[in-house]
N, CA, C and O atoms as CSV, one atom per row, in Angstrom:
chain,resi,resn,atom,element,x,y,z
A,1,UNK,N,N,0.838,-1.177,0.000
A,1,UNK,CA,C,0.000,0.000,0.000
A,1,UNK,C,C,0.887,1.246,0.000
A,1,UNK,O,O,1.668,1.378,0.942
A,2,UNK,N,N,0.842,2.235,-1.029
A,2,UNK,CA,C,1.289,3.416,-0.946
A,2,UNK,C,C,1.440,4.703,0.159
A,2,UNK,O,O,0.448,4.740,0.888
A,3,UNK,N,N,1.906,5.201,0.302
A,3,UNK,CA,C,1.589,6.272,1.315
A,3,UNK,C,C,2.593,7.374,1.016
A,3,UNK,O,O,3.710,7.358,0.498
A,4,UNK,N,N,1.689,8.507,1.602
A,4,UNK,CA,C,2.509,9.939,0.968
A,4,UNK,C,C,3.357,10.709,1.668
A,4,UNK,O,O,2.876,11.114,2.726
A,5,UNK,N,N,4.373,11.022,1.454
A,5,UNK,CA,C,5.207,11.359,1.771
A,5,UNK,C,C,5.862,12.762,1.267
A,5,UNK,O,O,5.220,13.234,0.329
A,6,UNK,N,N,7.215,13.704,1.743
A,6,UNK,CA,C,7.335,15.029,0.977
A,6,UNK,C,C,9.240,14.709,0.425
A,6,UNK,O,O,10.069,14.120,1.118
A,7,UNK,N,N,9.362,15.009,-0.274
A,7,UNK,CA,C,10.446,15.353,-0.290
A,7,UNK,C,C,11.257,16.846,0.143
A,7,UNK,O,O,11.330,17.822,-0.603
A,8,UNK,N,N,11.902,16.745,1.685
A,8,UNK,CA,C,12.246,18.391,1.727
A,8,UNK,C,C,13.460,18.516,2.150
A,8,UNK,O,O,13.845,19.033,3.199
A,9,UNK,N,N,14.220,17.906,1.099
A,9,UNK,CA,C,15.855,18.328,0.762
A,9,UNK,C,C,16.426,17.152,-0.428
A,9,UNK,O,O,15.662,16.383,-1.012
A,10,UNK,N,N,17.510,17.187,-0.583
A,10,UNK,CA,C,18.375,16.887,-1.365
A,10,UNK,C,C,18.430,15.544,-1.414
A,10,UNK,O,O,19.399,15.042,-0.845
A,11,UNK,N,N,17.655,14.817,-1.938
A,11,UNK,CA,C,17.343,13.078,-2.541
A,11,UNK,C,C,17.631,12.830,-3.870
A,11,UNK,O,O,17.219,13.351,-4.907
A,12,UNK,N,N,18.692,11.624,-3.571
A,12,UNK,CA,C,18.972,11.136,-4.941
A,12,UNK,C,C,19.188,9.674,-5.077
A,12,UNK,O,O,19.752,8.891,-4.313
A,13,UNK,N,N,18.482,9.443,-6.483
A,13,UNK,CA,C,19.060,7.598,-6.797
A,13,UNK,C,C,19.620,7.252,-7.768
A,13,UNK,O,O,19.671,8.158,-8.600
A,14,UNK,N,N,20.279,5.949,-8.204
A,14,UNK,CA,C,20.469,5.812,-9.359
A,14,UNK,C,C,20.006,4.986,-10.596
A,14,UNK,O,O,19.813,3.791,-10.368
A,15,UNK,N,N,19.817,5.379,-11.736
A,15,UNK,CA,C,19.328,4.537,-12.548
A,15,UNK,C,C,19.735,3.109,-13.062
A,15,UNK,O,O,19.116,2.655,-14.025
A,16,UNK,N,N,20.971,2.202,-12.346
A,16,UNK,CA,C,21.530,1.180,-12.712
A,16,UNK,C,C,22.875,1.807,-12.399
A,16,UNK,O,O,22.978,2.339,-11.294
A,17,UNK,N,N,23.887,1.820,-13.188
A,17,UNK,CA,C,25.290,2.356,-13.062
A,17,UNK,C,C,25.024,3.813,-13.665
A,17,UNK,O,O,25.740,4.585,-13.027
A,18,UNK,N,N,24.502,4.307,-14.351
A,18,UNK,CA,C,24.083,5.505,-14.399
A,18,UNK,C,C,24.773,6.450,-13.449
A,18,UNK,O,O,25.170,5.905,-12.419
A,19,UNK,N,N,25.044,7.945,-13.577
A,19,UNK,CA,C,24.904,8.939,-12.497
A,19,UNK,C,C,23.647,9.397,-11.137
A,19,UNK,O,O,22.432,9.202,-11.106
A,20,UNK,N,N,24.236,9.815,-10.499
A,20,UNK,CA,C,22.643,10.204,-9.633
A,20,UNK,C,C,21.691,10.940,-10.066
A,20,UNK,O,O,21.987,11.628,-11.043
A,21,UNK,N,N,21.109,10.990,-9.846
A,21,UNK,CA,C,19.649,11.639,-10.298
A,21,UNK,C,C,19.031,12.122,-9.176
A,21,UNK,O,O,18.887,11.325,-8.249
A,22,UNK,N,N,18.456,13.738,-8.985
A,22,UNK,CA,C,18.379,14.262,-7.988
A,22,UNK,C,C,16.535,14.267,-8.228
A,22,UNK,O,O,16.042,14.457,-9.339
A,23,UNK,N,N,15.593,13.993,-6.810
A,23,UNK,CA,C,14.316,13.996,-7.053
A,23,UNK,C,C,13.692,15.359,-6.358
A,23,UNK,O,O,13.939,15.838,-5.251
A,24,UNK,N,N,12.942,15.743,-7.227
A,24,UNK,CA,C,12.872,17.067,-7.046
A,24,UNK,C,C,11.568,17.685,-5.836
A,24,UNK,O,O,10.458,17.179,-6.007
A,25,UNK,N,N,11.657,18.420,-5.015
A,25,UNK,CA,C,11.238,18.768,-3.733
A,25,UNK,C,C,9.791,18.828,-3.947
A,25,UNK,O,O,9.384,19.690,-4.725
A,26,UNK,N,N,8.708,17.822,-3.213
A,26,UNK,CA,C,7.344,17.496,-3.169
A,26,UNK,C,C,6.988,16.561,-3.004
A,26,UNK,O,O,7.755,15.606,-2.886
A,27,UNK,N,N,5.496,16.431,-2.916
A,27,UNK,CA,C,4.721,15.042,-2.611
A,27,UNK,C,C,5.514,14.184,-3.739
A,27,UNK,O,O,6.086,14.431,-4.801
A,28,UNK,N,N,5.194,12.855,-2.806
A,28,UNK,CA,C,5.456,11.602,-3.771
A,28,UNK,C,C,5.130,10.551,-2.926
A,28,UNK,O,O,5.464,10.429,-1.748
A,29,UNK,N,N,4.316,9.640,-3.744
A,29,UNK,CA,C,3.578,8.133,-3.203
A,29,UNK,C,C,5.574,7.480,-2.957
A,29,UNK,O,O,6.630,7.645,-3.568
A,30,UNK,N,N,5.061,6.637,-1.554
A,30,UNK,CA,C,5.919,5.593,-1.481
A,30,UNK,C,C,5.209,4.357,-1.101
A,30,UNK,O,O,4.158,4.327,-0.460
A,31,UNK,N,N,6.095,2.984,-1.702
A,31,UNK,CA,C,5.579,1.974,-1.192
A,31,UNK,C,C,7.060,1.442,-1.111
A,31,UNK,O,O,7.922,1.504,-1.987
A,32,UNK,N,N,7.151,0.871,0.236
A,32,UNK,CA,C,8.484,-0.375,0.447
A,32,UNK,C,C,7.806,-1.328,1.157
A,32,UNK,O,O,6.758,-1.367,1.802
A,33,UNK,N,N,8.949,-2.312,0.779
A,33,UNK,CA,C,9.063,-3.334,0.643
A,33,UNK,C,C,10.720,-3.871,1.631
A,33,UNK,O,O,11.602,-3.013,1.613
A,34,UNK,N,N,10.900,-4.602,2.058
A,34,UNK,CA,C,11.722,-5.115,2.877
A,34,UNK,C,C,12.967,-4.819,2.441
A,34,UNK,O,O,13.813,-4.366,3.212
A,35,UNK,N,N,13.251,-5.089,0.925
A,35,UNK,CA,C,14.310,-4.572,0.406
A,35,UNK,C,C,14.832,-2.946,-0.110
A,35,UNK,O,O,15.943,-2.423,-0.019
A,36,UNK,N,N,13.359,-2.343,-0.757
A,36,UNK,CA,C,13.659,-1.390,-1.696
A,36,UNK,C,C,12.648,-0.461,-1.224
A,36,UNK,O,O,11.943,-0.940,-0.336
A,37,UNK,N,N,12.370,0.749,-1.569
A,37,UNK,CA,C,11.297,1.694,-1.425
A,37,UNK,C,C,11.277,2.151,-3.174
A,37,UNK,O,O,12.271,2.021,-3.888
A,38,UNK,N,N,10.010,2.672,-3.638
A,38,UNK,CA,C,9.533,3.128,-4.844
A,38,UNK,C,C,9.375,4.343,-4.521
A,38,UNK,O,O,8.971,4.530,-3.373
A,39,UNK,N,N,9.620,5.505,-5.354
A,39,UNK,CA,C,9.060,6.378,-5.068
A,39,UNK,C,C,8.251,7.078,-6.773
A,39,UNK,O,O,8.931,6.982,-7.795
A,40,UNK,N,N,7.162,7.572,-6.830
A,40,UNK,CA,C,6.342,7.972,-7.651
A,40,UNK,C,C,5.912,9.011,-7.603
A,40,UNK,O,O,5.298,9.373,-6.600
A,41,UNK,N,N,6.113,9.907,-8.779
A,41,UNK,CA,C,5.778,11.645,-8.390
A,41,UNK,C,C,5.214,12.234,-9.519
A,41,UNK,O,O,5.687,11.801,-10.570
A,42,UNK,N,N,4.294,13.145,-9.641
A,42,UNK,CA,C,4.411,14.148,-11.099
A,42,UNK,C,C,4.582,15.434,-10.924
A,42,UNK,O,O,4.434,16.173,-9.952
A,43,UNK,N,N,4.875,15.574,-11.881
A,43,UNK,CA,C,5.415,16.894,-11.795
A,43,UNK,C,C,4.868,17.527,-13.296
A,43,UNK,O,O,5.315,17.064,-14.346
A,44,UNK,N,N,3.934,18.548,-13.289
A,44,UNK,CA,C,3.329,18.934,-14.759
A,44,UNK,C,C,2.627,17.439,-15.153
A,44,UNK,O,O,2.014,16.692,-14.391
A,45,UNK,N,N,2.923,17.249,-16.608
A,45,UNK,CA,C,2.141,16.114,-16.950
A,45,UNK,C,C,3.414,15.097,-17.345
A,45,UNK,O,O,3.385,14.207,-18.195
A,46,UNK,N,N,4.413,15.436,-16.584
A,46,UNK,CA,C,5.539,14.019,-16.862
A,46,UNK,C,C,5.119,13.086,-15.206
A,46,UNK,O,O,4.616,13.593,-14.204
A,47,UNK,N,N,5.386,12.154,-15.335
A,47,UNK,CA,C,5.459,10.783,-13.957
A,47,UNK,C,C,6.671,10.652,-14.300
A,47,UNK,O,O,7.188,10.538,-15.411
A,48,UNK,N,N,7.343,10.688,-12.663
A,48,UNK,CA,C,8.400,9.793,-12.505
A,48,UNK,C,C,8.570,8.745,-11.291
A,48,UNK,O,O,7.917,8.731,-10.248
A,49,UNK,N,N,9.498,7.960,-11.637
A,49,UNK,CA,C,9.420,6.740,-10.710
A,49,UNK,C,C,10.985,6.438,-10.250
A,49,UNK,O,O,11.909,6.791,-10.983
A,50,UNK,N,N,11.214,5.790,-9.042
A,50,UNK,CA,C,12.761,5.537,-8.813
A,50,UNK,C,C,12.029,4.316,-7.537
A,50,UNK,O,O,11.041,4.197,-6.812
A,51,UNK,N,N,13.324,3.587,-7.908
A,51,UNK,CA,C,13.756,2.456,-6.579
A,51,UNK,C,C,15.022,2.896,-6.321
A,51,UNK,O,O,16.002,3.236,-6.982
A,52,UNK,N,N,14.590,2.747,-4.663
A,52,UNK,CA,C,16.084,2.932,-3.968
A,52,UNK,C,C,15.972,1.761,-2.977
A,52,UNK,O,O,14.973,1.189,-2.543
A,53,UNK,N,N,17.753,1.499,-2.658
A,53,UNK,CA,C,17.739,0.384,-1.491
A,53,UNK,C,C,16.743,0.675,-0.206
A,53,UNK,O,O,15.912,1.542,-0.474
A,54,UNK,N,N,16.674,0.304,0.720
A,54,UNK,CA,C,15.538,0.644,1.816
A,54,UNK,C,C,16.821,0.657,2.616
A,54,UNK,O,O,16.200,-0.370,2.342
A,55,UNK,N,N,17.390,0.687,2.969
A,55,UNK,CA,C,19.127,1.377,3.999
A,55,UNK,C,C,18.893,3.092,3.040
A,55,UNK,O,O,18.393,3.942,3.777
A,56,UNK,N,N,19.075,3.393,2.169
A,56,UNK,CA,C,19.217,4.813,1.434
A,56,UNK,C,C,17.715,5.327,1.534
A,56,UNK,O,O,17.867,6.547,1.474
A,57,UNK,N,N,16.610,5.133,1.629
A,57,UNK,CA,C,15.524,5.766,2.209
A,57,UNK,C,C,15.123,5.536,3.274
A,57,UNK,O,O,13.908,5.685,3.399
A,58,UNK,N,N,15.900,5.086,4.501
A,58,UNK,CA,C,15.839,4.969,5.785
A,58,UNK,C,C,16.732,6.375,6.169
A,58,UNK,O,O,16.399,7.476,6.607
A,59,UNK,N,N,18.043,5.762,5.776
A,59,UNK,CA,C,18.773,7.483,6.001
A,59,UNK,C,C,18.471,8.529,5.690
A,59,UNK,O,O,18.867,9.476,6.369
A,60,UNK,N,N,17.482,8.791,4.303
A,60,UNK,CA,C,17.065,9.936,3.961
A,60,UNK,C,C,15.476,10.338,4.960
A,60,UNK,O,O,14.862,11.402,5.046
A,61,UNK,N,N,15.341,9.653,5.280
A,61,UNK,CA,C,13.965,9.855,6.586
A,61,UNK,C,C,15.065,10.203,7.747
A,61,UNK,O,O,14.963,11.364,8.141
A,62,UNK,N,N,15.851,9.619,8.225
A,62,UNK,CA,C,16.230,9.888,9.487
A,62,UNK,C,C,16.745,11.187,9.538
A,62,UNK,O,O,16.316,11.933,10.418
A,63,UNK,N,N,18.000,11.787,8.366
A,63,UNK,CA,C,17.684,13.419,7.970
A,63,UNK,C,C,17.261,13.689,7.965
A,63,UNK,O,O,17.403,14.851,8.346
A,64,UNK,N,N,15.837,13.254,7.544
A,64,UNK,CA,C,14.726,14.654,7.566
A,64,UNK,C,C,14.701,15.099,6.111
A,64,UNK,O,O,14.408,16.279,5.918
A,65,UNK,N,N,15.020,14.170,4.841
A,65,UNK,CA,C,15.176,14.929,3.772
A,65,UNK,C,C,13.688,14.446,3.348
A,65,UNK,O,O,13.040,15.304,2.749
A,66,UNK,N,N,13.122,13.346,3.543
A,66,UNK,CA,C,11.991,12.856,3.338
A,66,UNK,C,C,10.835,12.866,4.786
A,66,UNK,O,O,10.941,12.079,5.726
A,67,UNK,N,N,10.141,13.565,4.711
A,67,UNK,CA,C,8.614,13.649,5.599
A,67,UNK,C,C,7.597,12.547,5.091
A,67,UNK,O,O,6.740,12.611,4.210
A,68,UNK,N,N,8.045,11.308,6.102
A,68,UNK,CA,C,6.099,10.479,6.159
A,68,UNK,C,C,4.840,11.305,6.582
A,68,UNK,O,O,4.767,11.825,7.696
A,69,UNK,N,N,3.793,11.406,5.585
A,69,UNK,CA,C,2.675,11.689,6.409
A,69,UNK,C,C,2.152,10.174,7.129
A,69,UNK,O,O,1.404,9.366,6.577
A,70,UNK,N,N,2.722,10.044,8.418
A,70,UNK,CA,C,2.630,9.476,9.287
A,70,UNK,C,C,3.450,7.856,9.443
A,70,UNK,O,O,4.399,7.681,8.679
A,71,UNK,N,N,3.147,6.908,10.246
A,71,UNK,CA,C,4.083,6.125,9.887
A,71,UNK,C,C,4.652,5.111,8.767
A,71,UNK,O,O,3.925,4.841,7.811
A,72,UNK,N,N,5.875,4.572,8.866
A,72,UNK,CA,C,6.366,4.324,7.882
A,72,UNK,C,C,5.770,2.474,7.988
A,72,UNK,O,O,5.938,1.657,8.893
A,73,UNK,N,N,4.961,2.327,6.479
A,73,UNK,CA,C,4.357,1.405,6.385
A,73,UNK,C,C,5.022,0.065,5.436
A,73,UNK,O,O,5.077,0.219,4.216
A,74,UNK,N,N,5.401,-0.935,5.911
A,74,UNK,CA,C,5.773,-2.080,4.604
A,74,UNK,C,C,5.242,-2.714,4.430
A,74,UNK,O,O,4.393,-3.190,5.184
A,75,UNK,N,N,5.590,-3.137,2.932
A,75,UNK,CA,C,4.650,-3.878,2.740
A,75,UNK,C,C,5.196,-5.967,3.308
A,75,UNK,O,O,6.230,-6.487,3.727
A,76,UNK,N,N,4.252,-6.308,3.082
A,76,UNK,CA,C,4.943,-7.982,3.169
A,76,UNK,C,C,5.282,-8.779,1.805
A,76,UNK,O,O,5.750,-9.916,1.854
């Protein structure tokens, strides 16, 4: 199950070996999972989507770069 969340600072993932990719400051659905977190956003009429490890969106919550609206839910 999804749940919403803010982005309010400096989050980034990567696309495979790719460079980082910085996600840009606002709402965005998350859903994790034991391993990974999703994150899903629009912005205008583009969607974007990223997986990150769930260790790298744990740290970015414990900064404070990411706001749960309320607690942090996994899935099974």
């Amino acid at each position: 199950m999804a749940q919403i969340a803010h982005i309010v600072g400096k989050v980034e993932y990567r696309g495979g070996d790719g460079p980082a990719v910085e996600i840009r400051e606002g709402p965005v659905e998350v859903s994790v999972s034991i391993n990974d977190a999703t994150l899903s956003w629009v912005e205008e009429e583009v969607h974007g989507s990223a997986a990150m490890p769930i260790a790298d969106f744990r740290r970015y919550v414990k900064e404070g770069k990411i706001k749960l609206d309320g607690p942090l839910q996994v899935e099974a």
